[in-house]
C-alpha positions as CSV (number, residue, x, y, z in Angstrom):
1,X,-81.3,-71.1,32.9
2,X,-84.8,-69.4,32.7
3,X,-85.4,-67.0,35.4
4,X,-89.1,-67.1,36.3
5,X,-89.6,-65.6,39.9
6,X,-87.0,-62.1,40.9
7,X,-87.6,-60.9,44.2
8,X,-86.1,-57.3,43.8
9,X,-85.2,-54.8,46.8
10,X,-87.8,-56.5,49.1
11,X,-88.7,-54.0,51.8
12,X,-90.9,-54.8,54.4
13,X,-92.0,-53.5,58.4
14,X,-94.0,-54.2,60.5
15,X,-94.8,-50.9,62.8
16,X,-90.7,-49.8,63.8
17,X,-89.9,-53.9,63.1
18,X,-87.9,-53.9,60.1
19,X,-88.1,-57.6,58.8
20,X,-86.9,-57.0,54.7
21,X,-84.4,-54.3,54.3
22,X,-83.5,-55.1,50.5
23,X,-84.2,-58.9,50.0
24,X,-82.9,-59.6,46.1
25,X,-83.0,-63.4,44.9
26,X,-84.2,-65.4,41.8
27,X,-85.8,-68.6,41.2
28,X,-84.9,-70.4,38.0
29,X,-87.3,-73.0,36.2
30,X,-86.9,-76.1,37.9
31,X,-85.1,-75.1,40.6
32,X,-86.1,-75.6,44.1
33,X,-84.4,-73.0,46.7
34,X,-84.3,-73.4,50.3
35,X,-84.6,-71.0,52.7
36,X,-83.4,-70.7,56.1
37,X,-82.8,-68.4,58.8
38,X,-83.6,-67.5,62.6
39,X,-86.6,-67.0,64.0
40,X,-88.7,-63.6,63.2
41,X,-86.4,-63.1,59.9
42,X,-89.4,-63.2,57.9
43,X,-89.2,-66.4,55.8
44,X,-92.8,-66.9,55.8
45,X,-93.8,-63.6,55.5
46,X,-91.6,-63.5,51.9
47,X,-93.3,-66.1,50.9
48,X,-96.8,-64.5,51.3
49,X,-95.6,-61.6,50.1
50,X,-94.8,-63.0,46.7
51,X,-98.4,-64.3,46.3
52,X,-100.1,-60.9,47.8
53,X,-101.3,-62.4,50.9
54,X,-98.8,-60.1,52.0
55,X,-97.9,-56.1,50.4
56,X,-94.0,-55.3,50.6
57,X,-93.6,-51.8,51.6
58,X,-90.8,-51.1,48.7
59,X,-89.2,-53.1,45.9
60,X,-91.1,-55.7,43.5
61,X,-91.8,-59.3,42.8
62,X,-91.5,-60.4,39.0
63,X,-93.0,-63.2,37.3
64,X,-91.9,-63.8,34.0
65,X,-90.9,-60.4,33.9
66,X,-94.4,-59.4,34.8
67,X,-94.4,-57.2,38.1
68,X,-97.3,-59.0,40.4
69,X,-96.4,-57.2,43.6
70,X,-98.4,-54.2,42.6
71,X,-101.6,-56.2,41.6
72,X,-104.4,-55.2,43.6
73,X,-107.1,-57.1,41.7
74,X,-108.3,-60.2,43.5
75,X,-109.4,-61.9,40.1
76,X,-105.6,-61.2,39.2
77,X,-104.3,-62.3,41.8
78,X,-106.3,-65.9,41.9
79,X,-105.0,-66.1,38.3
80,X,-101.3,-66.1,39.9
81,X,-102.3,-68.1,42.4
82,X,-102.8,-70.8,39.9
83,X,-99.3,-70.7,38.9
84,X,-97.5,-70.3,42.0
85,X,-99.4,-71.9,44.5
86,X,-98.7,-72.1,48.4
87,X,-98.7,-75.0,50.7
88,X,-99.4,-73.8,53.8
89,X,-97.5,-75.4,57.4
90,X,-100.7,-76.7,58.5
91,X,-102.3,-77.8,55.5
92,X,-104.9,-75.2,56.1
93,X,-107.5,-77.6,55.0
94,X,-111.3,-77.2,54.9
95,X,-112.4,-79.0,58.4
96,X,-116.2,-79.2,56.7
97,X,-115.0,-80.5,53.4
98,X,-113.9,-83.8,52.8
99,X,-111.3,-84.7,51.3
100,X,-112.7,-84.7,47.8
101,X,-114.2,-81.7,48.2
102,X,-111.0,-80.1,49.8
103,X,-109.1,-81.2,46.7
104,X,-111.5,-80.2,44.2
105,X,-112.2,-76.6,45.2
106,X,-109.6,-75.1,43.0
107,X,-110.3,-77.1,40.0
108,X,-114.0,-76.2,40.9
109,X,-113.0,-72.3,41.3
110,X,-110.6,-71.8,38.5
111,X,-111.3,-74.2,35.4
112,X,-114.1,-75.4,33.5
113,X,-113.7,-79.4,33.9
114,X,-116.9,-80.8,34.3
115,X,-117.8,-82.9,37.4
116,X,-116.5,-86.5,35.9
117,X,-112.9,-84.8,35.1
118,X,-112.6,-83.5,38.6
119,X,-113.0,-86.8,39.8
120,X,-110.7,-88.2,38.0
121,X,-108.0,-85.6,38.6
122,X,-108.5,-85.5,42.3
123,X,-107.9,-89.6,42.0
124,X,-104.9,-89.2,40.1
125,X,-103.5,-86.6,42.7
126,X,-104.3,-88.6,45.4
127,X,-102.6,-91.5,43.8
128,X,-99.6,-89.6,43.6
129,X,-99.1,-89.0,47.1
130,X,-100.0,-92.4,47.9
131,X,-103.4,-91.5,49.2
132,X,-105.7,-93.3,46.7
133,X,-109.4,-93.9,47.9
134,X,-109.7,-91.7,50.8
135,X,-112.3,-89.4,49.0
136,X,-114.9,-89.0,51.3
137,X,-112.7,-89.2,54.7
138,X,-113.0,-85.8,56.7
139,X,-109.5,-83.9,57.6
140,X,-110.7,-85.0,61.3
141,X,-110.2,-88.7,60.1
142,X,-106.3,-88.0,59.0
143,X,-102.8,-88.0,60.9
144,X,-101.1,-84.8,61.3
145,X,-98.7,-86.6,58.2
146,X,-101.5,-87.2,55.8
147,X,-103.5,-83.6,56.3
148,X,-99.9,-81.8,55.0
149,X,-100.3,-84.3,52.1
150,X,-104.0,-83.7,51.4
151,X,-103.0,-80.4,51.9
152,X,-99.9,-80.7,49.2
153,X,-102.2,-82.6,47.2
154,X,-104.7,-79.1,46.8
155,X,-101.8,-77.0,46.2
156,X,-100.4,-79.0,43.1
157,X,-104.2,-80.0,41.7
158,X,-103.7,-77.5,39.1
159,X,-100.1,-78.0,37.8
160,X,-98.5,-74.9,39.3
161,X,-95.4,-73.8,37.8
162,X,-93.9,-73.0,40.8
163,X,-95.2,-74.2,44.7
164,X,-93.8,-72.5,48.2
165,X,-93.5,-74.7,50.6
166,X,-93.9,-73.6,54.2
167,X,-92.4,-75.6,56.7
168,X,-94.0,-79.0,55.0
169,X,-92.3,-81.0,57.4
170,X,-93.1,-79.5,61.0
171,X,-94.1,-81.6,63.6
172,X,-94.1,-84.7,61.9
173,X,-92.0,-88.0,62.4
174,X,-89.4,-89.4,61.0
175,X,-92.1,-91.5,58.4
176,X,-94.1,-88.5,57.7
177,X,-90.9,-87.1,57.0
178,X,-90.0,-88.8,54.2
179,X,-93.2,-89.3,52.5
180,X,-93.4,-85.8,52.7
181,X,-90.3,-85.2,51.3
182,X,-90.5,-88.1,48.7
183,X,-93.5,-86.5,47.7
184,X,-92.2,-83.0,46.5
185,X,-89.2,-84.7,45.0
186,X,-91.9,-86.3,43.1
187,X,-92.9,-83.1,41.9
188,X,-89.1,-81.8,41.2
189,X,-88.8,-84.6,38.8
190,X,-91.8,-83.6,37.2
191,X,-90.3,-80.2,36.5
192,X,-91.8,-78.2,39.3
193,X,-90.1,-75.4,40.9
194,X,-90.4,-74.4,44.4
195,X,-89.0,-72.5,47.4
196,X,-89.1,-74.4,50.7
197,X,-88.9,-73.0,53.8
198,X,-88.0,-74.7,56.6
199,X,-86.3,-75.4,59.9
200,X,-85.6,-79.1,58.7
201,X,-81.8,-78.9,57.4
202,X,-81.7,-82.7,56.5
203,X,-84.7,-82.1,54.6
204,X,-83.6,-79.0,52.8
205,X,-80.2,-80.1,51.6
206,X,-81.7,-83.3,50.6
207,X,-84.1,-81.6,48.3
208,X,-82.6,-77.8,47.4
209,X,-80.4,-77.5,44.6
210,X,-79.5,-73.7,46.3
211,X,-79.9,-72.7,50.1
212,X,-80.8,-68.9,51.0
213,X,-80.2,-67.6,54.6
214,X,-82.1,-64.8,55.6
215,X,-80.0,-62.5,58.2
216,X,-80.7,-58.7,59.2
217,X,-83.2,-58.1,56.5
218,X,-81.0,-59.5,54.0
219,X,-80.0,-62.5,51.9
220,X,-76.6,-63.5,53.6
221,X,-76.1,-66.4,52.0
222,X,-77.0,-67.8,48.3
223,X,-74.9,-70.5,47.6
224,X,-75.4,-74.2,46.0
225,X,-75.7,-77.2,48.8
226,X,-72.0,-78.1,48.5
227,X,-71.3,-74.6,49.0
228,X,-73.6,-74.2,52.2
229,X,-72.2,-77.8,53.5
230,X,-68.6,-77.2,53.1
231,X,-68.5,-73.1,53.9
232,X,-66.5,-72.5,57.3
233,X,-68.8,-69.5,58.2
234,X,-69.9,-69.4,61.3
235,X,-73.0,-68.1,60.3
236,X,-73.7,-70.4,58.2
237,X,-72.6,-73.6,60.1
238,X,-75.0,-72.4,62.8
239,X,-77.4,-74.2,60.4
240,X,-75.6,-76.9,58.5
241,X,-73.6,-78.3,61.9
242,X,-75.9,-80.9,63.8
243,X,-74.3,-79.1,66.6
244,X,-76.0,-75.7,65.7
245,X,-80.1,-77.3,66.2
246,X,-81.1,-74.7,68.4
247,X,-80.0,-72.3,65.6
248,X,-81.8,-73.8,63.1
249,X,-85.6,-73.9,64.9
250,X,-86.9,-71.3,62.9
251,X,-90.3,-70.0,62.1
């Protein structure tokens, strides 16, 4: 399998907080890898840290063998953004943008369609996550379930290769759930790989074809979902045991 994404000897603090203390994974092409772990392990923060939002400390981030962690050019760093592409837990829309405009602002920002393409592509997006014809609704107008979408919806407007997904299903019912979740398996099937992070272990094992547990700064586990559903680890059934919820409420 191609390798596209290494994460390698990931250090990272915050003040005398150690939160990475040698984080080593990969991310094949097509693959979508979940990770887990307790709260303040830094799953979200490793995820910002592979687009630059955050700076690792030590150790580097490859993209197609390319080492982005040590980019310090904005315009380089948009470019990457247009390949791996983050969808942030709250959706992180635009509350003065409709949803048109909230769509279109990368395609706007990084490519040269004209007006009548963008149109079209933000239509063909929203059809795809079974949002057609709500163009010129505000975010203010949507349910918590449809803003992640619209949200979604931004992040894979200009065919990433790879999209991190940050807790896509928080606070959201069982319904909004599975659109959700429908949704990016949408995307899997369409090639698309991805690393979700989440709290939601029905979600993740549903979708993942490899689970990742953070623990002491470290990657603990890295096993398929078989592996991570049948392993007798305690530290691992903390999070695939319905028993072990409180364990598995994670930010």
């Amino acid at each position: 399998m191609q390798t596209i994404l290494e994460l390698n000897n990931i250090h990272k603090a915050f003040g005398e907080k150690r939160i990475h203390q040698g984080i080593n994974f990969s991310l094949h092409k097509g693959e979508s890898l979940g990770l887990l772990g307790g709260s303040g392990t830094g799953k979200s923060v490793l995820l910002r840290t592979i687009i630059g939002l955050e700076r690792a400390d030590s150790g580097d981030v490859l993209y197609h063998n390319k080492v982005i962690s040590k980019i310090k050019s904005e315009v380089e760093l948009a470019k990457i953004r247009t390949q791996i592409s983050y969808s942030f837990q709250s959706g992180a829309l635009f509350d003065s943008l409709n949803v048109f405009d909230n769509i279109a602002y990368p395609l706007f920002e990084h490519t040269k369609l004209n007006f009548k393409e963008i149109q079209h592509k933000v239509a063909d997006v929203l059809k795809l996550i079974d949002l057609e014809g709500i163009e010129s609704l505000m975010p203010s107008d949507l349910s918590g379930g449809m803003q992640k979408r619209v949200g979604m919806a931004r992040a894979m407007v200009l065919d990433p290769e790879i999209i991190l997904y940050d807790e896509p299903t928080a606070g959201l019912d069982p319904a909004n759930i599975e659109n959700v979740i429908d949704l990016m398996l949408k995307l899997k099937k369409m090639g698309q790989s991805s690393i979700l992070v989440t709290h939601d272990i029905p979600s993740a094992i549903r979708f993942c074809d490899r689970i990742l547990i953070l623990k002491d700064g470290k990657i603990y586990f890295n096993g398929t979902v078989p592996e991570f559903t049948e392993s007798s680890d305690p530290n691992i059934l903390k999070f695939s045991l319905p028993q072990g919820k409180e364990a598995t409420h994670a930010s």
